[in-house]
N, C-alpha and C positions, 0 to 999 in steps of 0.2 A: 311485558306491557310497555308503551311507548314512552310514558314520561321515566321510566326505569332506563330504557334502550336508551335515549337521549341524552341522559348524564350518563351515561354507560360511555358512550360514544365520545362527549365532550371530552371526556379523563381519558381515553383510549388516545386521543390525538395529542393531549396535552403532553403526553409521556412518551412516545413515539416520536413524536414532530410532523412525519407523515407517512399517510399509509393508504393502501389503495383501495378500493370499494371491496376489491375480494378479499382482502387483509380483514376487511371491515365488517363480512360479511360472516366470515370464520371463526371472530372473537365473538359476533354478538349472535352466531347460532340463526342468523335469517338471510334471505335473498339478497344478490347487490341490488337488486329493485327497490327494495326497503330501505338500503343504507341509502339508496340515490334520494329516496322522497325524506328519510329522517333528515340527512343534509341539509334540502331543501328548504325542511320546514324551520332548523337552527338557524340556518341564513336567513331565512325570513324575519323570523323572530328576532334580528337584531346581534348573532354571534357573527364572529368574524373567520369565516371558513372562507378559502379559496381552494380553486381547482388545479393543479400542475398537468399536463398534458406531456405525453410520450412514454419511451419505455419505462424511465424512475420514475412518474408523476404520482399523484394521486391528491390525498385530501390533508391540507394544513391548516392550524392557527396562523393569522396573522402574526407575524416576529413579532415578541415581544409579550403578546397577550397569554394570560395564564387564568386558571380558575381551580376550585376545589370547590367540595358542595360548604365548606367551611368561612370560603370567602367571596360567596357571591356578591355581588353588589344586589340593592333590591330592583335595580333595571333586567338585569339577568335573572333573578329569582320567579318576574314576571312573565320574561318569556320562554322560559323552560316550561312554565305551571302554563301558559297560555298555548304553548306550542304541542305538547301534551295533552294536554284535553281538545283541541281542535281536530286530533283525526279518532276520537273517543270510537272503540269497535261499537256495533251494534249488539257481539255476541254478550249475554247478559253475566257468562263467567267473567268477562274483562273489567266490568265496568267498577265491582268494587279493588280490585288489583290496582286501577289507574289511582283510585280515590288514597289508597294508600300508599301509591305512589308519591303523589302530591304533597299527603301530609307529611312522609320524611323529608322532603327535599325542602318543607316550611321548618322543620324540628329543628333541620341541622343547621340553620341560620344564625349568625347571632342578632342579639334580640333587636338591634337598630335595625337589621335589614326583617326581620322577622315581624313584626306589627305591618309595614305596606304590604310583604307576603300573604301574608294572613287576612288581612282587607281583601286582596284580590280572589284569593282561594273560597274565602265567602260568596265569592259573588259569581262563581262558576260551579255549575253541577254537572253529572255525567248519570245519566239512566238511563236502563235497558230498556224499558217501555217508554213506548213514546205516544204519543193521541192520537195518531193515525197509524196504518198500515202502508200505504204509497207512500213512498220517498219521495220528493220533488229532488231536482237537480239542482247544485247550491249552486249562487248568483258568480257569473265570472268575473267581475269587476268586482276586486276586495278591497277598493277604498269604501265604501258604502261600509262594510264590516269594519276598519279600523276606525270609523266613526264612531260604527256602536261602541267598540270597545274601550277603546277612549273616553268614553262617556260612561260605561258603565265601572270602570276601574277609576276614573277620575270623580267621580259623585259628580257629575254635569247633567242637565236637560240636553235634549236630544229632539233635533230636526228630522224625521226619516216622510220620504215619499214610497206612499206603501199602497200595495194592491191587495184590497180586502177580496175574498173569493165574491166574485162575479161583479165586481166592482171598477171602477175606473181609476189607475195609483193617484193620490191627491197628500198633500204634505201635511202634517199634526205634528203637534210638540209635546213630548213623553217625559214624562220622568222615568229614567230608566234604576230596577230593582237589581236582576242579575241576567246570565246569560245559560239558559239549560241547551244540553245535548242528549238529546233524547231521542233512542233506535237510531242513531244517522243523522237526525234531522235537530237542527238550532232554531233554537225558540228566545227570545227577548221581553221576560218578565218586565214590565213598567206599568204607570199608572197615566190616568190623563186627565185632567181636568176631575182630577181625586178616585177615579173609577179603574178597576184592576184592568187591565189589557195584556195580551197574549199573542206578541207576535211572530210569525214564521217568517226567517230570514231570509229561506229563499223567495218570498215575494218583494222583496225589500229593494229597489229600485234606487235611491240615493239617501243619504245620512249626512248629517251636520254635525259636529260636538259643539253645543257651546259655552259661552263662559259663564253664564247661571248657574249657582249650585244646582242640583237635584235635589225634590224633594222626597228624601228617601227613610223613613222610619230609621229610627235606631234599633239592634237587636230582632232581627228580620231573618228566620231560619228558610234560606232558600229550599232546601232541601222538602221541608212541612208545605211551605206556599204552593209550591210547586204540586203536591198528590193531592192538595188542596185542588188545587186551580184543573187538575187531570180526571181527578173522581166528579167535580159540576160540569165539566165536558163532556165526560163521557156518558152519566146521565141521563143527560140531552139526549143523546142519539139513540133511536129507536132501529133496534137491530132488523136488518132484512135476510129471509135467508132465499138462495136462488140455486135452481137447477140450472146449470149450463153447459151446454155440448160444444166442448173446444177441441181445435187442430192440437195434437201431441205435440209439436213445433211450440204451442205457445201455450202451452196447461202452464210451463213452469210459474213464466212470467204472474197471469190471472190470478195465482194461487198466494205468490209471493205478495199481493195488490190489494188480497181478501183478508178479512181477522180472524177469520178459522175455515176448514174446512173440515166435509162428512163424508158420504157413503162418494165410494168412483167405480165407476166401472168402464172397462172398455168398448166403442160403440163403434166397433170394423170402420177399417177405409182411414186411419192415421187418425181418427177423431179419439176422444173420451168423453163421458158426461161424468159433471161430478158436483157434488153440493157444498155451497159456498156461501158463508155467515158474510155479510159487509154492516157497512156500517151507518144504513140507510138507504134509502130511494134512490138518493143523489147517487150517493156512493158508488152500487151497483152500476147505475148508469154509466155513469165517465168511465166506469173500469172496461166494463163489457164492449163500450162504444171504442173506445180506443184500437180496440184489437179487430177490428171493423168484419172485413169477410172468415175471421177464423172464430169467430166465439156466437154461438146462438143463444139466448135462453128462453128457455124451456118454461119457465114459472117463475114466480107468479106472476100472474097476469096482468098487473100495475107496472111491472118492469116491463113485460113485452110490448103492453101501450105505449109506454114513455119510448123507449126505441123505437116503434114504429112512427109516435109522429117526429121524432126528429131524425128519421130515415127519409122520412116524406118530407119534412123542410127543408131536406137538404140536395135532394130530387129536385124540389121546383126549383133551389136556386140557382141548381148549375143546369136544368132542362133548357131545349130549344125554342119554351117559348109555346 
C-alpha cells in the first residue's frame, strides 16, 4: 500500500545514499513506473530527492538530510500522510491497508510531532465507495488543491471558484471540515453560511487559504460525517435502469460509468445489449450521450425521448439553416 512503499522508499535511500529506479523497483516488489510517480509524489510533497543521470546515477537524498519514522519532523509527518492518501486506490481491499498505514506512521511519532500528525490524519479519509460511478478527471493546475489543503490542515476559511453541475463557476467562502477520497474521486467536506456542503475537487477552478480561523466544530468524526452526508445523497437519487445496445469497443467503458449492471447478451455485428442500473435520468443521459454513434438505448422510453430531443438540438445547431 502507498503510504507503506513511501517510507519504504525514504529509509531504502537513506541507507543506500543512492540507488536506481530498478534498484528501487526490486526492493519494493513494484514497477520502475511506480517508483518514478512514488518519487514524484515525495518530491512533491516537500522531501528532498534528486535525480543523478548516466551510468552510476539514480535517486538521492539531499547530502546531509536524514530521517527515521522516529524523527520525523511534524512537516514531514504531513507529507508522507498527505502524499499517501492523495493516490488512495479505488480497489476497496487497499483502502483500509492505506488507513493503517497512516496510523503507524502517526504512532511512531513522538508526541510533540504526534498531536499536528494527528490533527491532519483527522481530517483526511480514504473510501472505497464513493457517490458516483463516473470519475471526472482531477483539475491539472494543483495550486487551487494546495489551497484546499492549506486550509483544511491549517483550520482556515477558504475562497474556492466552484462549478456547481450545470452551473456557471462563481466564488463562495467555506469553512472547510475535511478532505474525503472516495472511489478515485476527492470530495471537500465544508460548511457555508452554517449549511453542510459537499464538494467535488475536480470542479474546482481556483482556491484561496485565508487568514480567518475556520469555523470547524470540535470533535468532528470525519469518517461518521462523511456515510452520513453519502447515505442523504444517495437517497435522493432515484435509480434508472436502461436497455442499451453498445459497440464491444466501448461496453467496457458504459459499464465502468453505470452503478450496476444485468442481464447481456450478444447482438451480432461487434454490438452487445446489456442492462444498466444508473443513477437517474440525468445520469443515464450524459453517460449514453457521451458515447454518441456507439451506444443506443433501447428503454425506457423517457431516456430515448431525452436523447432524441437533444439529438435534435443539436442537429439544428450545427444544420445549414
Amino acid at each position: 500500500m502507498r503510504a507503506d512503499r513511501l517510507l519504504s522508499l525514504l529509509l531504502l535511500l537513506q541507507h543506500h545514499g543512492r540507488m536506481s529506479a530498478a534498484a528501487l523497483a526490486r526492493e519494493l516488489e513494484v514497477s520502475t513506473r511506480t517508483v518514478l510517480r512514488d518519487v514524484e509524489a515525495l518530491s512533491t510533497a516537500g522531501v528532498p530527492i534528486y535525480a543523478e543521470r548516466g551510468r552510476f546515477g539514480g535517486f538521492a537524498l539531499v547530502p546531509g538530510y536524514s530521517t527515521d519514522l522516529t524523527g520525523l519532523t511534524s512537516k514531514e509527518a504531513v507529507a508522507l500522510l498527505v502524499a499517501g492518501s492523495r493516490a488512495a486506490s479505488p480497489d476497496p481491499g487497499m483502502a483500509p491497508a492505506l488507513a493503517s498505514a497512516m496510523r503507524k506512521v502517526v504512532a511512531a511519532l513522538p508526541q510533540q510531532q504526534r498531536d499536528d500528525a494527528t490533527r491532519v490524519a483527522g481530517r483526511i479519509l480514504v473510501r472505497p465507495d464513493g457517490m458516483i460511478t463516473r470519475r471526472e478527471a482531477p483539475a491539472d493546475d494543483e495550486a487551487p488543491l494546495d489551497a484546499v489543503r492549506c486550509a483544511v490542515f491549517g483550520g482556515r476559511k477558504l475562497r474556492i471558484r466552484y462549478a456547481a453541475s450545470g452551473e456557471e463557476p462563481r466564488w463562495r467562502t467555506v469553512d472547510p471540515i475535511g478532505l474525503v477520497n472516495a472511489r478515485g474521486q476527492w470530495y471537500l467536506l465544508a460548511t457555508r453560511d452554517g449549511v453542510e456542503r459537499t464538494y467535488r475537487l475536480s470542479r474546482l477552478q481556483d482556491a484561496e487559504a485565508m487568514v480567518e480561523p475556520a469555523d470547524r466544530p470540535t470533535g468532528i468524526d470525519l469518517e461518521r460525517l462523511w456515510e452520513e452526508r453519502r447515505a442523504r445523497f444517495m437517497a435522493g437519487i432515484r435509480e434508472v435502469t436502461a436497455v442499451v445496445r453498445v459497440r464491444e469497443t466501448a461496453r467496457a467503458t458504459l459499464v465502468e460509468r453505470a452503478r450496476g449492471m444485468g442481464a447481456e447478451r450478444r447482438d451480432g455485428d461487434g454490438w452487445v445489449r446489456v442492462e444498466l442500473e444508473f443513477g437517474g435520468l440525468d445520469h443515464a443521459l450524459a453517460m449514453i450521450w457521451a458515447l454518441g454513434p456507439d451506444a443506443e438505448a433501447l428503454g425506457p422510453e423517457p431516456l430515448r425521448a431525452a436523447l432524441a430531443e437533444r439529438a435534435a438540438a443539436t442537429a439544428a445547431r450545427y444544420g445549414s439553416g
